[in-house]
N, C-alpha and C positions, 0 to 999 in steps of 0.2 A: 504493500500500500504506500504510494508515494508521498498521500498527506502523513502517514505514518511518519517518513523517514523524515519530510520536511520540518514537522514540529517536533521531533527529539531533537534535530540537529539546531532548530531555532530555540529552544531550552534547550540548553547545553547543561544546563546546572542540574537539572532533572538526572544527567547520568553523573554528574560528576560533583556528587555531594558527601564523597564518601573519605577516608582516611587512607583507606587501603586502596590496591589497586584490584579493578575489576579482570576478572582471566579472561571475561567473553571480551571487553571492549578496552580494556587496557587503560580505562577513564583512573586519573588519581587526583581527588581534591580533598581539602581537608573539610570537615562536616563543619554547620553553621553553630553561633553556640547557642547554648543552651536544646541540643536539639539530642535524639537519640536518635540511629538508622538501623536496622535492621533490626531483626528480635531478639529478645533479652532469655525468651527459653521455646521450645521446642517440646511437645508432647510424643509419647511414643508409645500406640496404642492399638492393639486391634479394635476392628469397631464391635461394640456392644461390652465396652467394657469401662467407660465411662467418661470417654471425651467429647462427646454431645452437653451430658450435662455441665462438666467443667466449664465448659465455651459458655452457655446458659449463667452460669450464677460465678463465674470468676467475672468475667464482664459490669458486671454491676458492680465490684470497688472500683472505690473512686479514686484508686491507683493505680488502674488497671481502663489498658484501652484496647480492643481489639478489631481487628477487620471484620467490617458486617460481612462477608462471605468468610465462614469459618473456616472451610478445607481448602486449602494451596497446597496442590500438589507440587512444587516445582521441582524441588531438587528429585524427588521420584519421577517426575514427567521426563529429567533429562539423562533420566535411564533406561527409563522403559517404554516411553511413548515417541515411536516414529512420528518427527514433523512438528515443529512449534514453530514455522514461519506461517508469514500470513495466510496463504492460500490452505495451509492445513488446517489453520484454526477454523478458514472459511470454508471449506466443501471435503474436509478430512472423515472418514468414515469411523475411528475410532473412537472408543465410548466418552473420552477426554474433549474430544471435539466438539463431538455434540452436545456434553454436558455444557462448556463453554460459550457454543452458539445459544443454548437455554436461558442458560444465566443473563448474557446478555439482552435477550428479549423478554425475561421479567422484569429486568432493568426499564429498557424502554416503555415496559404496561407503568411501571410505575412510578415516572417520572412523566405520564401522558397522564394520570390521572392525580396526581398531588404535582404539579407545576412549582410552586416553591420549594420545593427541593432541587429544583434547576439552580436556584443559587444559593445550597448550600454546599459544603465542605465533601459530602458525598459524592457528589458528580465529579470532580476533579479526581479523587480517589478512582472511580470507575474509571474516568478516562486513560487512568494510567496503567490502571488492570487491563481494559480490554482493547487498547490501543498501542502502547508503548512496547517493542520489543523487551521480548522476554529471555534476555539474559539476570546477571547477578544483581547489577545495578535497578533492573525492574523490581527484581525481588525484592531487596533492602528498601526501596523508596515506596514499600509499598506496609513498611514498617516505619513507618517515620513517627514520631513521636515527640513532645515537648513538655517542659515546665516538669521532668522528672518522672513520666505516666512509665510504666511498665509494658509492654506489648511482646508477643508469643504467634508462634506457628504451631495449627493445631491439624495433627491428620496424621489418621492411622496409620498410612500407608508408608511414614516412616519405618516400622517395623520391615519392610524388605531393602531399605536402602544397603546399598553394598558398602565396604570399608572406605573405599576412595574418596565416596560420597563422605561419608562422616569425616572426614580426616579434611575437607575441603570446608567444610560446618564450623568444625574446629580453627579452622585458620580465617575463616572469614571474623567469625563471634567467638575472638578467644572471651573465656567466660560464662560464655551461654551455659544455660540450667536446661538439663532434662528429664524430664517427667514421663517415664515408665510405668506405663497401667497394667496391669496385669488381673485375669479371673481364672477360675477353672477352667482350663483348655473345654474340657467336653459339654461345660453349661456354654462356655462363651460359640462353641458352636451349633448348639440347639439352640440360642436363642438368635443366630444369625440367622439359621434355617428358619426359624418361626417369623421373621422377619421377610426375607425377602421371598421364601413361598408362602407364608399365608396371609403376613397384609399385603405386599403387593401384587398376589397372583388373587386375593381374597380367600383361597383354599385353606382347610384344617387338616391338618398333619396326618388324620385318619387318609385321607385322600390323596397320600404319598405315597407311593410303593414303599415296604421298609427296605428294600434293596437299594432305590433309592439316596435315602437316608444315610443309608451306611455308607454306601459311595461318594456324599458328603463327608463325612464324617473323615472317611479315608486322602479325599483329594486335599481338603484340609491341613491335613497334618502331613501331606506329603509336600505341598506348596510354601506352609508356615516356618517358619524358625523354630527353632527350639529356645524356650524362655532364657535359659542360659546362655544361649548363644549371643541371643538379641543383648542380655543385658552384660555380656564379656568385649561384643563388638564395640558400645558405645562406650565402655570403661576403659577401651583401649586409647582412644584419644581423647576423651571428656574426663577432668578431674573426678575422681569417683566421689570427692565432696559435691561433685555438681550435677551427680546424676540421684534422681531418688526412682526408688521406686515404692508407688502404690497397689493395696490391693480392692478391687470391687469390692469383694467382701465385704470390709470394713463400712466403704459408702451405702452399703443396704443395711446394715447394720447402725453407724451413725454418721450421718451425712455431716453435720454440724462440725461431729470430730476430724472427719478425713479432709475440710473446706480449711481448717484450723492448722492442719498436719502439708497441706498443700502450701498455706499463706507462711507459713513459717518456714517449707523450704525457701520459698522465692523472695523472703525476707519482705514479706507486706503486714501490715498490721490488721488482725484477723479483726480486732475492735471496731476498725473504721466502716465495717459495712453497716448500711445504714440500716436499722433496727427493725424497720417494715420492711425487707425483704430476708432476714435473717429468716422467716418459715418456709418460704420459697426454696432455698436450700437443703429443702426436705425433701421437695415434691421430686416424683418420678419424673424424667422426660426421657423420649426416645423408646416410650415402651414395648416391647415385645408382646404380640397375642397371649393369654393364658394357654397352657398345656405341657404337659408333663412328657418327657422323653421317652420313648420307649423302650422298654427294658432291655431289649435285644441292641438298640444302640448304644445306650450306657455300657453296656457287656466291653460291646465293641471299644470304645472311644477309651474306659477302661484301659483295653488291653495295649492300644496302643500310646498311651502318653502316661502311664505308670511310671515309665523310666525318668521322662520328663521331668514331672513335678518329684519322683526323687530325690533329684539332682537339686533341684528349687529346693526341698528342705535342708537343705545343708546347708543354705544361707540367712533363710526366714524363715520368722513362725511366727502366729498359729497357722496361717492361713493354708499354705500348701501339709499341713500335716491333717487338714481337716479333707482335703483331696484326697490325700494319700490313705487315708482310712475309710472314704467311704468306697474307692476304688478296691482296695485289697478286698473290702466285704463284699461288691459284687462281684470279684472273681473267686472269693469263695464259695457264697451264693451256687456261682456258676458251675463251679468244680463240683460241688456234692449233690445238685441237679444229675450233674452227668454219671456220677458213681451209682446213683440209687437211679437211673435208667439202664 
């Protein structure tokens, strides 16, 4: 796109507000002051395991500023998705593209029907997401921040980034904080299943082949990382003071504590949220249908991520020991099924 190219090169400052030098465009200026650029932490999460709601109720300290589009794929987009030039973004067939042309024309509904948000602060944000080349300099400016606010990149999809990538994270935002979510492998995958077959297809799980399921179940764990691995990869160039990790658990358990246990890693003061939305921080969001796993998939998912959360009790507890004991009992279960057949 030519008007593209014409207005980054007529804002020059737009790529060149940074300290460091950019690898995609070689831009080096030093940042304005008082300003922050890029993100101060990083989440690293599969989905349904609690960075939806994070993004929901970290947003609201009034320390805390975040992009109204929660998930930025980038540094994952420039591994795994052929094509971030214009024509890709515009007639690319991959699921990235078209989620991108989506976003874009909610954008448009909703700037055609509230008109004064045409001048506010938003619009310039968008311009720069869905207009500006997307290199490093996109990215960081797309974290900008002042007068001290805190700001964070949020998406799961960090979890398959490769070493290179992290060690490139590392060197952009020496410093950066990240935030490892972690649930029970086999619930976090029943309820991705309950998710995206039966609110978006509307089907109930009855209505699934269990062959199915397990096939889920199995691609899963053969695509995913091992919880270890994921949390050895980023400790290999993230301070290990700067990596935390959280468990679901706890947040179904007490939201309030784990909101508490989060603002204290990222060194915010859990005090200053504001009093009337401190019960909001209770509420569910992102919910999965009700229904219970099926016994024969539990069996399954069991059998194969035992070894996993093994490995995870050797460094945490209670949580992966509450794993590991309801797994041992459904293959016990399973074993003396088979003995007394």
């Amino acid at each position: 796109m030519q008007l593209r190219y014409k207005y980054t090169m007529f804002w020059g400052r737009e790529t060149k507000e940074f300290s460091n030098i950019d690898e995609d465009t070689g831009d080096r200026c030093d940042k304005p002051e008082n300003t922050h650029i890029g993100p101060a932490f990083l989440s690293v999460g599969f989905t349904k395991t609690g960075t939806t709601w994070l993004y929901h109720n970290l947003i609201k300290h009034p320390e805390v500023t975040l992009p109204h589009i929660k998930e930025i794929h980038y540094f994952w987009e420039k591994n795994f998705v052929k094509g971030t030039a214009d024509k890709d973004l515009m007639f690319g067939k991959n699921f990235r593209h078209r989620r991108i042309r989506n976003q874009f024309s909610e954008r448009l509904k909703d700037y055609m029907s509230k008109p004064e948000l045409i001048l506010s602060q938003k619009i310039l944000w968008d311009f720069r997401y869905f207009v500006f080349p997307r290199n490093d300099a996109w990215f960081r400016n797309l974290y900008k921040t002042k007068n001290g606010l805190m700001t964070g990149n949020i998406s799961p999809l960090h979890i398959f980034l490769p070493e290179d990538r992290i060690e490139k994270i590392s060197r952009l935002y020496p410093g950066i904080k990240v935030l490892i979510f972690l649930r029970d492998p086999v619930e976090r995958i029943w309820s991705t299943a309950k998710m995206k077959y039966f609110r978006l297809s509307s089907r109930h799980y009855d209505q699934v082949p269990l062959d199915g399921l397990i096939d889920l179940l199995e691609y899963q764990h053969k695509i995913a990382p091992d919880y270890i691995e994921i949390i050895e990869r980023w400790e290999k160039y993230i301070p290990k003071e700067n990596v935390g990790v959280f468990f679901f658990d706890k947040l179904t358990e007490d939201p309030l504590g784990f909101m508490q246990d989060v603002c204290e890693f990222l060194k915010l003061d859990y005090s200053k949220f504001p009093y009337r939305i401190v019960g909001s921080i209770q509420e569910k969001v992102n919910v999965s249908k009700e229904g219970d796993i099926p016994v024969q998939c539990a069996v399954r998912g069991a059998m194969l991520y035992t070894d996993c959360i093994r490995n995870l009790c050797n460094r945490y507890e209670p949580y992966p020991q509450r794993w590991l004991e309801k797994n041992l009992a459904l293959l016990e279960n399973k074993k003396t099924e088979n003995q007394e057949d």
